[in-house]
mmCIF file of the N, C-alpha and C atoms, coordinates in Angstrom:
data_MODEL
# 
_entry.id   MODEL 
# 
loop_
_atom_site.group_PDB 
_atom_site.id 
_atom_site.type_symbol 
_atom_site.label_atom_id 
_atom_site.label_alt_id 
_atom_site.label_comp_id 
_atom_site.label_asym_id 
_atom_site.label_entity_id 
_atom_site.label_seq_id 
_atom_site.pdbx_PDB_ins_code 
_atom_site.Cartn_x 
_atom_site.Cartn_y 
_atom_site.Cartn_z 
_atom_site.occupancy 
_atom_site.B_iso_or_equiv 
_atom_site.pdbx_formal_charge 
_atom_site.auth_seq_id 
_atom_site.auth_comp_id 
_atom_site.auth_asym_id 
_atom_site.auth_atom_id 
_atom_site.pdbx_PDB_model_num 
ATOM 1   N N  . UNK A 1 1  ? -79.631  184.154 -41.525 1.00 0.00 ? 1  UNK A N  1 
ATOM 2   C CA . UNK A 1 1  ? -80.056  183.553 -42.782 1.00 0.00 ? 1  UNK A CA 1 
ATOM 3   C C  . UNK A 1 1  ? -80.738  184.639 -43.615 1.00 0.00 ? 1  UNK A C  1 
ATOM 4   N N  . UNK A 1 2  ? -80.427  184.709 -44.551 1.00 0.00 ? 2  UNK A N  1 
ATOM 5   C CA . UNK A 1 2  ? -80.647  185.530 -45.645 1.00 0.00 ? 2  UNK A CA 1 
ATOM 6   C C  . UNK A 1 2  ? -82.302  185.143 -46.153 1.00 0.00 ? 2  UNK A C  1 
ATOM 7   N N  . UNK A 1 3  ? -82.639  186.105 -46.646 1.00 0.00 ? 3  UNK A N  1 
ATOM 8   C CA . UNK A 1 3  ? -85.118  185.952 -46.870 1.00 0.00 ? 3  UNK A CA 1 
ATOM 9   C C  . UNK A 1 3  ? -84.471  185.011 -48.522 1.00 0.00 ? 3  UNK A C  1 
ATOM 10  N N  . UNK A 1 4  ? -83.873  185.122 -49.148 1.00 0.00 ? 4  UNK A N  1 
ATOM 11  C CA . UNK A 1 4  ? -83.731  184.260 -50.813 1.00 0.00 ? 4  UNK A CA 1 
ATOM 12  C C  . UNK A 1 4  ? -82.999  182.825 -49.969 1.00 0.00 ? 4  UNK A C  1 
ATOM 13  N N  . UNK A 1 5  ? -82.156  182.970 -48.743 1.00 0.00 ? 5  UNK A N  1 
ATOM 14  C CA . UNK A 1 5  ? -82.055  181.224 -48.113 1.00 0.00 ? 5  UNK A CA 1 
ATOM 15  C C  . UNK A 1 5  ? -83.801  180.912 -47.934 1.00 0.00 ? 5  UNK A C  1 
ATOM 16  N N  . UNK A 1 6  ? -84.075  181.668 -46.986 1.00 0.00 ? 6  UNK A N  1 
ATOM 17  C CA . UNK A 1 6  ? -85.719  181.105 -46.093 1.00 0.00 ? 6  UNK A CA 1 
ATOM 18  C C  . UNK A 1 6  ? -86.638  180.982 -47.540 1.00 0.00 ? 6  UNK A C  1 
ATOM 19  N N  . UNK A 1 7  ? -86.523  181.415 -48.475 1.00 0.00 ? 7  UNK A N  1 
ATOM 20  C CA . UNK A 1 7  ? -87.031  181.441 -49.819 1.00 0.00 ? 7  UNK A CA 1 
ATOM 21  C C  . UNK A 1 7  ? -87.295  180.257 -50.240 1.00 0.00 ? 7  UNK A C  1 
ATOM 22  N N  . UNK A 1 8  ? -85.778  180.075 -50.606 1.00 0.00 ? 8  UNK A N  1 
ATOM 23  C CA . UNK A 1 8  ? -85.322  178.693 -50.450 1.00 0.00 ? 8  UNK A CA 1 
ATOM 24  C C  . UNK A 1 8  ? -85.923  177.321 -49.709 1.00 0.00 ? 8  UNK A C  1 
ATOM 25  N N  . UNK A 1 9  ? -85.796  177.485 -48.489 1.00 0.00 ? 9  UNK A N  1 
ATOM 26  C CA . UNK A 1 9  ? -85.632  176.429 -47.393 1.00 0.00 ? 9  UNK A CA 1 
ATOM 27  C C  . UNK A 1 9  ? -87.410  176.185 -47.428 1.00 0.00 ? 9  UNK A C  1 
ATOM 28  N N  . UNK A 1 10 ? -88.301  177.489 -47.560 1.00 0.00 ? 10 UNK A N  1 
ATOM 29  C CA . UNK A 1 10 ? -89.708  177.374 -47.745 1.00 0.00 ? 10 UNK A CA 1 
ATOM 30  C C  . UNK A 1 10 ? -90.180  176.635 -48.980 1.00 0.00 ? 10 UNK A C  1 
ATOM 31  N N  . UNK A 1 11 ? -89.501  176.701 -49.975 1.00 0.00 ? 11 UNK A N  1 
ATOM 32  C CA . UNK A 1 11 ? -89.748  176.117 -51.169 1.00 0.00 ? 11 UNK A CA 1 
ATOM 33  C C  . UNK A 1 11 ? -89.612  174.587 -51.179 1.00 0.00 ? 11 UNK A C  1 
ATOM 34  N N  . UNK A 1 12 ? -88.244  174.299 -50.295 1.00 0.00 ? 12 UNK A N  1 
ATOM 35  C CA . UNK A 1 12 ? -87.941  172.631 -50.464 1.00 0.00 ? 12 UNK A CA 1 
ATOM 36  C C  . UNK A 1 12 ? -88.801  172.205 -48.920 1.00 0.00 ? 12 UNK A C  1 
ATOM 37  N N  . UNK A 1 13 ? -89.176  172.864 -47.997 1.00 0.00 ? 13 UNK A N  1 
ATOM 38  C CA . UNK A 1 13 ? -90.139  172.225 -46.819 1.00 0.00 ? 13 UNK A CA 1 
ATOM 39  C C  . UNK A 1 13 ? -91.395  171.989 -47.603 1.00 0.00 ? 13 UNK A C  1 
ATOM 40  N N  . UNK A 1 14 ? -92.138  173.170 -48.261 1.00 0.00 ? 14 UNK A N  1 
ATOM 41  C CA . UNK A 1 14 ? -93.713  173.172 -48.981 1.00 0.00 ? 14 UNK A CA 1 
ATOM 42  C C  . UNK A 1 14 ? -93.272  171.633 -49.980 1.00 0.00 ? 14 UNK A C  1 
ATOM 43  N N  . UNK A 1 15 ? -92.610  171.177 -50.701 1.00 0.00 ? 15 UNK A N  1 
ATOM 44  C CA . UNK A 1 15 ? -92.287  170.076 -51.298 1.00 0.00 ? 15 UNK A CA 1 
ATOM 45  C C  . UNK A 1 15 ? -92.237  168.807 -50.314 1.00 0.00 ? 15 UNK A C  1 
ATOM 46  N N  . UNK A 1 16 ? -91.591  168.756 -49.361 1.00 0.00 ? 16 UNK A N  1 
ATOM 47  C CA . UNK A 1 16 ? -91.751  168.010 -48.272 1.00 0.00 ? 16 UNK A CA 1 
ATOM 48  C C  . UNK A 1 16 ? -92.992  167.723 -48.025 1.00 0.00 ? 16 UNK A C  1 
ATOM 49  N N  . UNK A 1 17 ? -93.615  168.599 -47.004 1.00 0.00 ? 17 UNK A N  1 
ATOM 50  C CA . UNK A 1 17 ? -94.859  168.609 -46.667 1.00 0.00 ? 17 UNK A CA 1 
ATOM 51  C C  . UNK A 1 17 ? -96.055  168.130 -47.931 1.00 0.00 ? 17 UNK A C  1 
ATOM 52  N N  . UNK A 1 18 ? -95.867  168.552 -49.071 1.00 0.00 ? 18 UNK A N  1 
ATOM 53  C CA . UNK A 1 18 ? -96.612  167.894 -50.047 1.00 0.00 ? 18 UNK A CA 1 
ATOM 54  C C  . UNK A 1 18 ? -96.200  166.310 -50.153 1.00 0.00 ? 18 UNK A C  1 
ATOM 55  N N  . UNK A 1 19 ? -95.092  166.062 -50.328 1.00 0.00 ? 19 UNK A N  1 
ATOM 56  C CA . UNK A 1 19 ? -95.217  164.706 -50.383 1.00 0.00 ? 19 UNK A CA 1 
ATOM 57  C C  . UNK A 1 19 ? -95.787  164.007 -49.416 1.00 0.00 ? 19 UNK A C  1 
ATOM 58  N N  . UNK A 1 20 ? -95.198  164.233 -48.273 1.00 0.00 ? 20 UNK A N  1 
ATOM 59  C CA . UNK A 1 20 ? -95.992  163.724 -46.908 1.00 0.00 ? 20 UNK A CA 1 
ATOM 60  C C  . UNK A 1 20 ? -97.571  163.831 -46.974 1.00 0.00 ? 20 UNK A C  1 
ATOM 61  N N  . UNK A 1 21 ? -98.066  164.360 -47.335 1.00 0.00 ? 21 UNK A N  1 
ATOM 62  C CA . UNK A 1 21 ? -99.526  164.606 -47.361 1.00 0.00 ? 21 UNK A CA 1 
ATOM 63  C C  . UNK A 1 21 ? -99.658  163.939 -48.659 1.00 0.00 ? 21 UNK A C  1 
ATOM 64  N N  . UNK A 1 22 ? -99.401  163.768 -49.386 1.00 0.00 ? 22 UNK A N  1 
ATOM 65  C CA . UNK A 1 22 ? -99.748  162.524 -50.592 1.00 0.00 ? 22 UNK A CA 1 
ATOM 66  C C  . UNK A 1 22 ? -99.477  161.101 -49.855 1.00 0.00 ? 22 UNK A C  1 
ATOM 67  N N  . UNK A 1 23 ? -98.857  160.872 -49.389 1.00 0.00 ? 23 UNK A N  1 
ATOM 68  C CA . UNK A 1 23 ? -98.320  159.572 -48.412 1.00 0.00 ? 23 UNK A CA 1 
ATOM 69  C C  . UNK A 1 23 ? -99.479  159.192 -47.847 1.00 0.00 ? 23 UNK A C  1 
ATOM 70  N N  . UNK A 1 24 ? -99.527  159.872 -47.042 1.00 0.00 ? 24 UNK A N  1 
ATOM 71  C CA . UNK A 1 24 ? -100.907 160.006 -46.219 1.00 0.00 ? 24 UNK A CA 1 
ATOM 72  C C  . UNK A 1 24 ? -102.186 159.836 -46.527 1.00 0.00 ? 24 UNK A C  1 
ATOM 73  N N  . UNK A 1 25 ? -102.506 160.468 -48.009 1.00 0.00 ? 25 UNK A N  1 
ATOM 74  C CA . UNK A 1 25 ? -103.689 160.318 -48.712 1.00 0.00 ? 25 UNK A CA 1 
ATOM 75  C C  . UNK A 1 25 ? -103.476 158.842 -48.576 1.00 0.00 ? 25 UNK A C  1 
ATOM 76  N N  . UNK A 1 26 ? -103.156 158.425 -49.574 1.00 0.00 ? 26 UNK A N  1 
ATOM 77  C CA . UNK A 1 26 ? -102.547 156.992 -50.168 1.00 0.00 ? 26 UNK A CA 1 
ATOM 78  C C  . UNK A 1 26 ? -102.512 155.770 -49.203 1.00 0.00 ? 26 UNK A C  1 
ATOM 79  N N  . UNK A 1 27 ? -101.842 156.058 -48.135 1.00 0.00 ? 27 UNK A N  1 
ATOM 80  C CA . UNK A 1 27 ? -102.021 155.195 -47.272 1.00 0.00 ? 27 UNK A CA 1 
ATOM 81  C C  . UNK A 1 27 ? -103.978 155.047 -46.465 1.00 0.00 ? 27 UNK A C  1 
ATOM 82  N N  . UNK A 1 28 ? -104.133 156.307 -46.618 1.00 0.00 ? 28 UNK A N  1 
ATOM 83  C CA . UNK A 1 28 ? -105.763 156.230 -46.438 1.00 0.00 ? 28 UNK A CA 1 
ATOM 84  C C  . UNK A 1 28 ? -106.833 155.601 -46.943 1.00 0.00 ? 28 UNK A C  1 
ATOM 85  N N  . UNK A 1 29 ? -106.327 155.887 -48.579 1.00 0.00 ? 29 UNK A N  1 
ATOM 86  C CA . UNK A 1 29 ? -107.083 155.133 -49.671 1.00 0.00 ? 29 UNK A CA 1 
ATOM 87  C C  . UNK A 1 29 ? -106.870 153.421 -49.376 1.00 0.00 ? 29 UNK A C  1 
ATOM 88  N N  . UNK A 1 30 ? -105.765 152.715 -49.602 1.00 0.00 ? 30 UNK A N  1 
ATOM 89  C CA . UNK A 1 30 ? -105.252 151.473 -49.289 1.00 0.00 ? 30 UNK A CA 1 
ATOM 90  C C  . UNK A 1 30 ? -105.681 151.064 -47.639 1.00 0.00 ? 30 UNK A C  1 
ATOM 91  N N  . UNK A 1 31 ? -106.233 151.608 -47.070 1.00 0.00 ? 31 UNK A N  1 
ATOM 92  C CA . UNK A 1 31 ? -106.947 150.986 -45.133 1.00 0.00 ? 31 UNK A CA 1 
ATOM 93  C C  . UNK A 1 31 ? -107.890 149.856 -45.830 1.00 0.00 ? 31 UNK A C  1 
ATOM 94  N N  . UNK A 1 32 ? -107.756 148.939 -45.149 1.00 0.00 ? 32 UNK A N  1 
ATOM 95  C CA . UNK A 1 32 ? -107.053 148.372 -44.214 1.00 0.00 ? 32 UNK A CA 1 
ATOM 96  C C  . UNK A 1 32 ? -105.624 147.952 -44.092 1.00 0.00 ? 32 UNK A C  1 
ATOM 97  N N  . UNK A 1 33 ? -105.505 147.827 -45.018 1.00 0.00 ? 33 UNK A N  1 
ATOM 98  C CA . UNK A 1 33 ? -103.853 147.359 -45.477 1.00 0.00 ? 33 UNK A CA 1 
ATOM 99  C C  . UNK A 1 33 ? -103.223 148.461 -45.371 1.00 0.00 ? 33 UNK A C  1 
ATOM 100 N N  . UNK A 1 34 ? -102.059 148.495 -44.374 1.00 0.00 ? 34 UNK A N  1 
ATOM 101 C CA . UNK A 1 34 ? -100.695 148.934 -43.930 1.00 0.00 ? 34 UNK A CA 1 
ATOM 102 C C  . UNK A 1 34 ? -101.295 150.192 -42.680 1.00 0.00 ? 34 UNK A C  1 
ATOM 103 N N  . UNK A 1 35 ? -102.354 149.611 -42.104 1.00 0.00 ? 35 UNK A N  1 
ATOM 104 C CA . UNK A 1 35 ? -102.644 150.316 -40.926 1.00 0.00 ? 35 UNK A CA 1 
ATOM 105 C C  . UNK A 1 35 ? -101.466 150.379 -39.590 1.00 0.00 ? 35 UNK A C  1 
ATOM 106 N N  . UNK A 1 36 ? -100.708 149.846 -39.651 1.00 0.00 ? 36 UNK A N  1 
ATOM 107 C CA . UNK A 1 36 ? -99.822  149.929 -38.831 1.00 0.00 ? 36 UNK A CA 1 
ATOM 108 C C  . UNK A 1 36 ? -98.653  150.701 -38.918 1.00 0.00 ? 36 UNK A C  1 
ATOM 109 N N  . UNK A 1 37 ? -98.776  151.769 -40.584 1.00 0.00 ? 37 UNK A N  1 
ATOM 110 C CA . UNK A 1 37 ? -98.208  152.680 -40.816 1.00 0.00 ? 37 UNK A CA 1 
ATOM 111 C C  . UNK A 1 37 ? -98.800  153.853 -40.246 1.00 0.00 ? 37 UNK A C  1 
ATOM 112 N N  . UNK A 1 38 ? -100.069 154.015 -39.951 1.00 0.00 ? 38 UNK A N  1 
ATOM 113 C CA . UNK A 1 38 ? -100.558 155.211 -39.741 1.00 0.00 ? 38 UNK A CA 1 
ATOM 114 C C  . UNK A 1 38 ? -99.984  156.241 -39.137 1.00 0.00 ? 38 UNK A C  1 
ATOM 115 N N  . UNK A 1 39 ? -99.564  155.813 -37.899 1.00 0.00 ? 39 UNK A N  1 
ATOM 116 C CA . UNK A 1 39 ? -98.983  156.654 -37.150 1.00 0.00 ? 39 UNK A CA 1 
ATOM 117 C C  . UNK A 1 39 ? -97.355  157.318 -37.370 1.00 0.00 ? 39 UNK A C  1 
ATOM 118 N N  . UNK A 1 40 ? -96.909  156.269 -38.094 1.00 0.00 ? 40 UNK A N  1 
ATOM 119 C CA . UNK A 1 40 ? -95.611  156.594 -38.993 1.00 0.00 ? 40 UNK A CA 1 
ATOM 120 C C  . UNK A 1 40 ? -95.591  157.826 -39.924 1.00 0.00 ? 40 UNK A C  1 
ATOM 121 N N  . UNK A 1 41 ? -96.443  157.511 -40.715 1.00 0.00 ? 41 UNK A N  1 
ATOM 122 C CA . UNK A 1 41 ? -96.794  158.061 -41.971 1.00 0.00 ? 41 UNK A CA 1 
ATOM 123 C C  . UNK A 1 41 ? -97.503  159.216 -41.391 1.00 0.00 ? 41 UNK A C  1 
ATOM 124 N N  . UNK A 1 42 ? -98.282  159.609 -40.077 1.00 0.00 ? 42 UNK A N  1 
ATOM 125 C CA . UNK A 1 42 ? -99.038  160.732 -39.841 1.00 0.00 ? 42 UNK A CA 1 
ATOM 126 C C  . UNK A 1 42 ? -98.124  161.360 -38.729 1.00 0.00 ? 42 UNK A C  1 
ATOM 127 N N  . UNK A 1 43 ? -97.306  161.484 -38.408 1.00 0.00 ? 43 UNK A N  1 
ATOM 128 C CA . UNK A 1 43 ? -95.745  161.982 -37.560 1.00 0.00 ? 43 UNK A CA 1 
ATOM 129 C C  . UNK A 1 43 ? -95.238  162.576 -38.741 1.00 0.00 ? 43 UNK A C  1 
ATOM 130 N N  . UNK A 1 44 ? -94.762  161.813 -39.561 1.00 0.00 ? 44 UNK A N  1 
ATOM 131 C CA . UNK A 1 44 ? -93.974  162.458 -40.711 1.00 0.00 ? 44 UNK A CA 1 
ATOM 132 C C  . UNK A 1 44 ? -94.480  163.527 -41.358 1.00 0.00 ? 44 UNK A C  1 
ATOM 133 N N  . UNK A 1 45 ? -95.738  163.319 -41.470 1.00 0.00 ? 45 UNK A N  1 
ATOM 134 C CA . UNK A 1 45 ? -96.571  164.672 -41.977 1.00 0.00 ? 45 UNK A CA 1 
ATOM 135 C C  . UNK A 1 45 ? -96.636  165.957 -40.914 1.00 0.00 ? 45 UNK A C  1 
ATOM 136 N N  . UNK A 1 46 ? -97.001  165.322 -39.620 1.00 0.00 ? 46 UNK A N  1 
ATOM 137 C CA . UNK A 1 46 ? -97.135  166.462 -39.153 1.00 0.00 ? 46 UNK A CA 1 
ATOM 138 C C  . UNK A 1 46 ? -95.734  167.284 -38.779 1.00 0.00 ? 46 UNK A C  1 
ATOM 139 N N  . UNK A 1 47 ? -95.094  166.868 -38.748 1.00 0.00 ? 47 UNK A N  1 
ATOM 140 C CA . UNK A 1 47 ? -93.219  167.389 -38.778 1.00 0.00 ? 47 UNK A CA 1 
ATOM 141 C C  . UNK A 1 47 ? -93.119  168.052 -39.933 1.00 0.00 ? 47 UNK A C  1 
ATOM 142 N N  . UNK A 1 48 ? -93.475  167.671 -41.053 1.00 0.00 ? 48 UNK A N  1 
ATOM 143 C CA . UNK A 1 48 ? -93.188  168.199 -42.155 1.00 0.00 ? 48 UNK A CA 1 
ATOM 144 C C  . UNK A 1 48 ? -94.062  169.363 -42.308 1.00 0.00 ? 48 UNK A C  1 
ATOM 145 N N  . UNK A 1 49 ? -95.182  169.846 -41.985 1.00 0.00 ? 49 UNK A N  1 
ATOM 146 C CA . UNK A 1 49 ? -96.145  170.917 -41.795 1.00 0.00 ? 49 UNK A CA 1 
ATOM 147 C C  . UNK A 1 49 ? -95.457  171.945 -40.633 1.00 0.00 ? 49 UNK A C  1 
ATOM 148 N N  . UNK A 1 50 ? -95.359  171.152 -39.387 1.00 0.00 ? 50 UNK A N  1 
ATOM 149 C CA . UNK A 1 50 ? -94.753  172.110 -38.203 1.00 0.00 ? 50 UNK A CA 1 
ATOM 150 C C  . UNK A 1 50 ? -93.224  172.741 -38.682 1.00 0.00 ? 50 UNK A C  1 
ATOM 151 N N  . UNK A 1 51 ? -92.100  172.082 -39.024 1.00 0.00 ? 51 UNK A N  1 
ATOM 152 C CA . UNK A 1 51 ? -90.891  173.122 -40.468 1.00 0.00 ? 51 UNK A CA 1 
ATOM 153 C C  . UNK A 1 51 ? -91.897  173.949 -41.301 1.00 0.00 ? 51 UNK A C  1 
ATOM 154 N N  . UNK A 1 52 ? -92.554  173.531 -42.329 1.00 0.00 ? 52 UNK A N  1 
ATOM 155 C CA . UNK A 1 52 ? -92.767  174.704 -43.085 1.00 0.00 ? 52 UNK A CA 1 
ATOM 156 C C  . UNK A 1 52 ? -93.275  175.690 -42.390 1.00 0.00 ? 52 UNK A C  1 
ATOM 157 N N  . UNK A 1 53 ? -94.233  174.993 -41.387 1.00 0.00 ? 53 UNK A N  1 
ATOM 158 C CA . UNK A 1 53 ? -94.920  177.027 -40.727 1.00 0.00 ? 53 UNK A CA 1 
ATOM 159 C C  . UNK A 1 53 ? -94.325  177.837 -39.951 1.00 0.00 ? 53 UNK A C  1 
ATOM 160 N N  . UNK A 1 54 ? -93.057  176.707 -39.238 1.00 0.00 ? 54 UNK A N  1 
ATOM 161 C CA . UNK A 1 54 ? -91.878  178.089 -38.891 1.00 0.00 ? 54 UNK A CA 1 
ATOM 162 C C  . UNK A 1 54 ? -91.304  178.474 -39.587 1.00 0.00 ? 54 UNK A C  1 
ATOM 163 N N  . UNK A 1 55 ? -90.544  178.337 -40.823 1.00 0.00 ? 55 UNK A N  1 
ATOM 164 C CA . UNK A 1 55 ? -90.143  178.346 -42.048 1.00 0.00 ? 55 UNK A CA 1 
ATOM 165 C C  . UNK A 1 55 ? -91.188  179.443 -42.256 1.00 0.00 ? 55 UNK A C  1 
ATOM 166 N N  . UNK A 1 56 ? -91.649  179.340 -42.695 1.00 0.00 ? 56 UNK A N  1 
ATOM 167 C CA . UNK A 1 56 ? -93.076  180.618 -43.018 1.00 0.00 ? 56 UNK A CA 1 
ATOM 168 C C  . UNK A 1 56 ? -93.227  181.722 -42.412 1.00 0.00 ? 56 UNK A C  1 
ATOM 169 N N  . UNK A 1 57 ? -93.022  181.608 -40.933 1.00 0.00 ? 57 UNK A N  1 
ATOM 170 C CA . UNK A 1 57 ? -92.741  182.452 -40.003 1.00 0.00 ? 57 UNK A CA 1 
ATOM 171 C C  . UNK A 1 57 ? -91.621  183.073 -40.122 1.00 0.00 ? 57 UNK A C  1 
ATOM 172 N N  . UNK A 1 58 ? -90.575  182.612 -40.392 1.00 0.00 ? 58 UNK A N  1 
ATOM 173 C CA . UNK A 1 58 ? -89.093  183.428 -39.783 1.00 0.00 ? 58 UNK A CA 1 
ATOM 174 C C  . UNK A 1 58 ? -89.087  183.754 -41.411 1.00 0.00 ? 58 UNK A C  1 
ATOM 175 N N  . UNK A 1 59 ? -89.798  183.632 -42.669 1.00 0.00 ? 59 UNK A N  1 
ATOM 176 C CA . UNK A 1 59 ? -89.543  184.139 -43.898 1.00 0.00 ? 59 UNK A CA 1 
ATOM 177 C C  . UNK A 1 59 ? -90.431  185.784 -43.636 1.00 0.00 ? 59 UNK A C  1 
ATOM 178 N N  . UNK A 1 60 ? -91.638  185.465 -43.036 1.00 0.00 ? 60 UNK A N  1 
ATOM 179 C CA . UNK A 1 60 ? -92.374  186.442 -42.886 1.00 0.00 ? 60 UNK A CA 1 
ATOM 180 C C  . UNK A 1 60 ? -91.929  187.630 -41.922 1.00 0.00 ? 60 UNK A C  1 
ATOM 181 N N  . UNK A 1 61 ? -91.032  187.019 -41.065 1.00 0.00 ? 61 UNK A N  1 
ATOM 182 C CA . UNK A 1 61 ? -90.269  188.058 -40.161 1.00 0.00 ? 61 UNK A CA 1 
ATOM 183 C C  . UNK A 1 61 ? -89.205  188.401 -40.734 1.00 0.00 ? 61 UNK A C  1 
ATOM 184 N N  . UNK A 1 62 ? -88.419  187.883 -41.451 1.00 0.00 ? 62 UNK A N  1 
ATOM 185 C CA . UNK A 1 62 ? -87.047  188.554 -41.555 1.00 0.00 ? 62 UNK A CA 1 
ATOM 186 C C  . UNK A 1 62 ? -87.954  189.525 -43.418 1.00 0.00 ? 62 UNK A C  1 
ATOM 187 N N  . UNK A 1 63 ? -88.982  189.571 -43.607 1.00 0.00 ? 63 UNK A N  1 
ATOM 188 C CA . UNK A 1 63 ? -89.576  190.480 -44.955 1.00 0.00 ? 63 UNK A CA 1 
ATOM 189 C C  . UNK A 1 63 ? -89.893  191.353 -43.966 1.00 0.00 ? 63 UNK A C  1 
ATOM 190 N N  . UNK A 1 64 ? -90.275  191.423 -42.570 1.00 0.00 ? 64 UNK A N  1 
ATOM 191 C CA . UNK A 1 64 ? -90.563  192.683 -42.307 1.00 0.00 ? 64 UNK A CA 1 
ATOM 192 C C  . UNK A 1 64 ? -92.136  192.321 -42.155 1.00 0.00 ? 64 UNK A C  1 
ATOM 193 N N  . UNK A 1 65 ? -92.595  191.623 -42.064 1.00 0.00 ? 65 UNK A N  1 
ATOM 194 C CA . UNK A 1 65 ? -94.023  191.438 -41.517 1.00 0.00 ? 65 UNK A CA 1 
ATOM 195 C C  . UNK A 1 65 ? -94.167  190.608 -40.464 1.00 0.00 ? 65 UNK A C  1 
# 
């Protein structure tokens, strides 16, 4: 994979991961109501964080750092 793909692929995960972490806020703000998302909604986030920081990683390795 080419560093302008991982460029790429870092750009649309960091978008991911932001939404997921707005989700998350949101569902925080709204507790008690839809507590039975939590764990839904806090999986999805953390998946979406664990891609971008390998994503981050293999951008930072294939630049040569």
């Amino acid at each position: 994979m080419s560093v302008e793909e991982l460029k790429a692929d870092v750009k649309k995960l960091n978008a991911r991961a932001t939404q997921a972490k707005m989700d998350l806020h949101d569902l925080s703000e709204d507790l008690p109501l839809g507590w039975e998302n939590i764990l839904t909604v806090a999986q999805r986030a953390h998946d979406a964080f664990a891609r971008l920081t390998e994503k981050r990683a293999a951008l930072k390795q294939a630049e040569g750092g």
